[in-house]
Phi, psi and omega in degrees: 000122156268102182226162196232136156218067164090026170092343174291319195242099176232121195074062170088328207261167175270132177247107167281343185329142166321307188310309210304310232270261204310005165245008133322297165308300184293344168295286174322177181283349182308321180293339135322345190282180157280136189299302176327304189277023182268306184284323181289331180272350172254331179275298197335304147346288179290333153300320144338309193267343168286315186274001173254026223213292198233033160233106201252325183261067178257126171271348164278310162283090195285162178312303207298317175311302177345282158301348164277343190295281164349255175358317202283291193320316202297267236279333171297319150314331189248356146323290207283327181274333162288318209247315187282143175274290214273333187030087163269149189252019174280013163257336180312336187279342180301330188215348154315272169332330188266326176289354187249325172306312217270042176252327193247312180297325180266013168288304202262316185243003138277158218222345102333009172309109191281185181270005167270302196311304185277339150324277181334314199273335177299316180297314178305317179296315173337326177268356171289341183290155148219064173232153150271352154303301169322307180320304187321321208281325219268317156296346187278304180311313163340282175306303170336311216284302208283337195258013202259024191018089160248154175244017164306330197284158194221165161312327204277355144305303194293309190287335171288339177275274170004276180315300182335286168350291155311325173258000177282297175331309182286319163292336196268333173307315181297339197254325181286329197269329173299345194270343186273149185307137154230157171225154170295123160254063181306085167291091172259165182112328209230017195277310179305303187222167154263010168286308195311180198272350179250012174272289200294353203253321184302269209225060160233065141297000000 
């Protein structure tokens, strides 16, 4: 059996070679993206995995949840950056999404979070946005609110700067999608049925 899939796959075998990987990449769709979805999809994870690395006092969570957390993650990521030839990015969601759930659970339900940690989990949501403005602006307040040794700041600041965030996010998504081209389709001929005989005579030449 010979199948070529981006180079990976040759005679039957997984071809891992550096070369392979990387014309593998430059091949894919990853070159369509949006600088956002680039970042959620390639940073996120790893930033997931910095913060489970280093929240060593969790009482919620045991080493062993850890690594299954880890794992879940691992392995669909390097699936989708090694392996996948088109690495579309509506697959991308197989471990984003999981990345945003156990992110918002270790956010929320360690109660010892430093202030790197909850940095870290404020920069994951920042890539679910979709402007790099937003993102910029959503992290600078951030970083302002966590680095100002105030001793005012509280979660419920953090979480209202969020919430902000989220409906700028949702307006600014309603104002890029009014900006894309629609067009009008008329099929006359074809209003009763798509069957009928003056439908099929338009337009199946």
């Amino acid at each position: 059996m010979v199948f070529l899939a981006s180079g990976l796959l040759i005679n039957g075998e997984v071809n891992l070679s550096l070369n392979s990987i990387v014309n593998n990449f430059l091949d894919s769709e990853v070159k369509d993206w949006g600088i956002a979805d680039f970042l959620r999809v390639m940073l996120s994870p790893l930033l997931l995995t910095i913060i489970l690395i280093k929240n060593t006092e969790n009482e919620f969570i045991s080493s062993k949840q850890k690594y299954q957390i880890f794992f879940s993650l691992f392995f669909i990521y390097m699936w989708f950056w090694l392996l996948s030839p088109a690495k579309s990015i509506i697959y991308s969601g197989l471990f984003t999404t999981f990345t945003l759930i156990a992110n918002s659970y270790l956010l929320v339900f360690n109660k010892k979070n430093t202030s790197i940690e909850v940095f870290l989990s404020f920069l994951i949501y920042s890539f679910f946005f979709s402007s790099v403005v937003l993102t910029g602006f959503f992290m600078m307040v951030v970083t302002i609110l966590l680095f100002n040794k105030s001793d005012k700041l509280s979660s419920k600041n953090l979480l209202i700067v969020l919430l902000i965030f989220l409906f700028s996010n949702q307006l600014n998504q309603i104002y890029e999608i009014s900006l894309i081209d629609t067009f009008d389709i008329s099929l006359i001929g074809c209003e009763d049925n798509l069957r009928t005989q003056n439908c099929l005579s338009s337009y199946y030449k």
